[in-house]
ChimeraX commands (.cxc) that place a marker at each C-alpha (Angstrom):
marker #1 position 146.12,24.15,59.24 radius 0.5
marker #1 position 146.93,28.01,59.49 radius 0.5
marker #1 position 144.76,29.84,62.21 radius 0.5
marker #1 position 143.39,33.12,62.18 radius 0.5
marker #1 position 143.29,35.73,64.90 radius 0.5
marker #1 position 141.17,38.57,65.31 radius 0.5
marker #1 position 141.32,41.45,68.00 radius 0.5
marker #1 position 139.29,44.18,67.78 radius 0.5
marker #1 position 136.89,45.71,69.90 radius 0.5
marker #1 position 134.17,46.88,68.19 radius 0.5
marker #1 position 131.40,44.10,68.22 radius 0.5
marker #1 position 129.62,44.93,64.50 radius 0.5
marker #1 position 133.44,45.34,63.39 radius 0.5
marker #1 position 134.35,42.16,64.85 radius 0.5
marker #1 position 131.36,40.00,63.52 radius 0.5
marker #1 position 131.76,41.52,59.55 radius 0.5
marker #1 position 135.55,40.62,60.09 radius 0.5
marker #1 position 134.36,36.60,61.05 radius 0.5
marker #1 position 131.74,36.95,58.69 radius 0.5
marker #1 position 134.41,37.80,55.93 radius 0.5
marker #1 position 136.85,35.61,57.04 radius 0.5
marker #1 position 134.56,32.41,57.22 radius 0.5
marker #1 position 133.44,33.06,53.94 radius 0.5
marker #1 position 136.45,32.99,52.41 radius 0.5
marker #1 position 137.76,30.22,54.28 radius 0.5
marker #1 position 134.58,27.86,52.85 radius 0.5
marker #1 position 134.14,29.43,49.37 radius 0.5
marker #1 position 138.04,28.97,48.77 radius 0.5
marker #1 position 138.40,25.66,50.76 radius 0.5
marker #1 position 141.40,27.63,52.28 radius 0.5
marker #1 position 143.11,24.99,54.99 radius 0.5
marker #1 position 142.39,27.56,57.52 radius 0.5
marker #1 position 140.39,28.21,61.16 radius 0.5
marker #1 position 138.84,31.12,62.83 radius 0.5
marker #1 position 141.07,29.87,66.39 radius 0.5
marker #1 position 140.14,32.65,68.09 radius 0.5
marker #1 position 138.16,36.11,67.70 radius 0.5
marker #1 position 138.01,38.72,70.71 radius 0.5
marker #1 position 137.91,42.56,71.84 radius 0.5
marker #1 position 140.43,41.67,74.63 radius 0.5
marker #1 position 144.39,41.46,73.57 radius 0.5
marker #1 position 144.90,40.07,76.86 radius 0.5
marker #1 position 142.84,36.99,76.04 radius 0.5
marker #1 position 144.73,37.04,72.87 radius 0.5
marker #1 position 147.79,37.07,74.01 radius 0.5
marker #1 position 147.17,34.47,77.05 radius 0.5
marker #1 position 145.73,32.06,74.24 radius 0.5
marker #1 position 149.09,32.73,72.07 radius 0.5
marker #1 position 151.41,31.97,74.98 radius 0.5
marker #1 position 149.34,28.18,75.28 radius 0.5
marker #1 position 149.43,27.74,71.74 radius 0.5
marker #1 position 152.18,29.51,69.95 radius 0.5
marker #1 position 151.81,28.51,66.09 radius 0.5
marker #1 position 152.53,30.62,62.83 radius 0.5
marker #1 position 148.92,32.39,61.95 radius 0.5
marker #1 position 147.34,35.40,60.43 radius 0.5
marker #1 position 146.68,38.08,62.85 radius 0.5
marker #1 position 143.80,40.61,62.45 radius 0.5
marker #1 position 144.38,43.37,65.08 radius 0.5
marker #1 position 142.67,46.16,65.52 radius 0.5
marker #1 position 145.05,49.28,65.25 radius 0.5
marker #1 position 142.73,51.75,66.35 radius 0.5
marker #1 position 142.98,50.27,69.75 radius 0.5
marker #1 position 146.69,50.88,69.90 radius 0.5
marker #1 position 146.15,54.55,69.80 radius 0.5
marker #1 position 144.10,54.02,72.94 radius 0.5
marker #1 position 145.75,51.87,74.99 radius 0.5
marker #1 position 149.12,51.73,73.90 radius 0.5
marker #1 position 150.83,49.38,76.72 radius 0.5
marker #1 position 148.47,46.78,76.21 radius 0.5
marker #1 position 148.09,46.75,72.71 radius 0.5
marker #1 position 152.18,46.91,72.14 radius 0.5
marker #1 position 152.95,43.71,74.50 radius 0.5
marker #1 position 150.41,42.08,71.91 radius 0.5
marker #1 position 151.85,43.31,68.80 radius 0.5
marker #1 position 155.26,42.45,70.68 radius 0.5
marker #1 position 153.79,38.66,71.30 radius 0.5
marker #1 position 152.70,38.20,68.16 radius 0.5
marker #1 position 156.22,38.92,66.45 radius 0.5
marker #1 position 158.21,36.60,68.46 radius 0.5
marker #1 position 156.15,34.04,67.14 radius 0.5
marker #1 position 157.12,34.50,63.69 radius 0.5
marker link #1:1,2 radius 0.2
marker link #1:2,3 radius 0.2
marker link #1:3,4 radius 0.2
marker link #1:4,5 radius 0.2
marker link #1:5,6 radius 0.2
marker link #1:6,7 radius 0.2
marker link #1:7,8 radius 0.2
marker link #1:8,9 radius 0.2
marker link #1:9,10 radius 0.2
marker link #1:10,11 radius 0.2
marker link #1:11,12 radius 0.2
marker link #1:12,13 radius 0.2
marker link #1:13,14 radius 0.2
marker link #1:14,15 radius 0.2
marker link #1:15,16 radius 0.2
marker link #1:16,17 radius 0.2
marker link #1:17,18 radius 0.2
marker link #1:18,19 radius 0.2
marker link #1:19,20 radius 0.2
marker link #1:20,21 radius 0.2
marker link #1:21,22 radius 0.2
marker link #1:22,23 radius 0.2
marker link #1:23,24 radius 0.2
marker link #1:24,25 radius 0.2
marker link #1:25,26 radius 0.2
marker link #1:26,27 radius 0.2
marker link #1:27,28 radius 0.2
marker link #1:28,29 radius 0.2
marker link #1:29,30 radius 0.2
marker link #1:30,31 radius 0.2
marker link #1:31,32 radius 0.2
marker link #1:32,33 radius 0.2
marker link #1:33,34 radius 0.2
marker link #1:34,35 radius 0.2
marker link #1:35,36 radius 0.2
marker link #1:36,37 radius 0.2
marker link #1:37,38 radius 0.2
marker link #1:38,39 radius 0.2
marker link #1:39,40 radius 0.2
marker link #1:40,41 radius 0.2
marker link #1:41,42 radius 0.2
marker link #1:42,43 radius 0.2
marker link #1:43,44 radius 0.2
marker link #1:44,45 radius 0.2
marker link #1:45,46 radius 0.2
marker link #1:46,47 radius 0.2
marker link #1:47,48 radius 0.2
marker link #1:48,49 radius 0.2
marker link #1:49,50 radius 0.2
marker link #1:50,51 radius 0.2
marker link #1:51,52 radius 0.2
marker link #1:52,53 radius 0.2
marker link #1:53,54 radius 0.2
marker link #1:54,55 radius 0.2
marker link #1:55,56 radius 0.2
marker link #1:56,57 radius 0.2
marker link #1:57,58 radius 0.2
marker link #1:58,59 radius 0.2
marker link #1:59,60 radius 0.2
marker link #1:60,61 radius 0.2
marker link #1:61,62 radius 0.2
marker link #1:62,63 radius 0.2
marker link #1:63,64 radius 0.2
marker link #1:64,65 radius 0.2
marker link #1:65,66 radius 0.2
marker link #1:66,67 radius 0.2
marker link #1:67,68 radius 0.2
marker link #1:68,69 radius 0.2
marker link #1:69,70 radius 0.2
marker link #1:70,71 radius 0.2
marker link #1:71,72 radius 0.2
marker link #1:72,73 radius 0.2
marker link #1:73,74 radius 0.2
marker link #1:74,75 radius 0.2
marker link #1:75,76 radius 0.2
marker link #1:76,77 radius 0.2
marker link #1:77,78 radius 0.2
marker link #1:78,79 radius 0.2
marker link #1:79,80 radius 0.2
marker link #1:80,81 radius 0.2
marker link #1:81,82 radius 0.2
view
C-alpha cells in the first residue's frame, strides 16, 4: 500500500487537500492511505524517520519561503527515502 503525506499549514488548505485525496483514493479504489496529514514538517519528518517507506509527498512550498531551515531538512528527508 503506497502512503500519502501532506504538510501544509494552512488548515482550509489542508482539509480540501484530504478531502481531494480521499476521494480519489475511494472513487478509484487506488491501493493507497492518507498516513499522515499535518502543518508541522517536524512531525513529518519525526514520523518519516519511524517509518521510512516509498510515498507521495504533498508539501506545502509556500512554507519553504518562510522558514527555509526547517522546511529544507524535510525536503532533504524526504529524498533520501527515495
Amino acid at each position: 500500500m503506497l502512503k500519502i503525506y501532506v504538510c501544509e499549514d494552512n488548515l482550509p488548505e489542508r482539509q480540501r487537500i484530504i478531502d481531494i485525496i480521499t476521494k480519489v483514493i475511494c472513487i478509484e479504489e487506488y491501493d493507497m492511505e492518507l498516513a499522515l496529514a499535518s502543518d508541522d514538517p517536524h512531525k513529518l519528518l519525526e514520523f518519516l524517520r519511524q517509518t521510512p517507506s516509498t510515498a507521495v509527498y504533498f508539501l506545502d512550498i509556500w512554507m519553504l519561503s518562510h522558514s527555509p531551515p526547517r522546511y529544507a531538512s524535510l525536503i532533504r528527508a524526504v529524498l533520501l527515502y527515495l
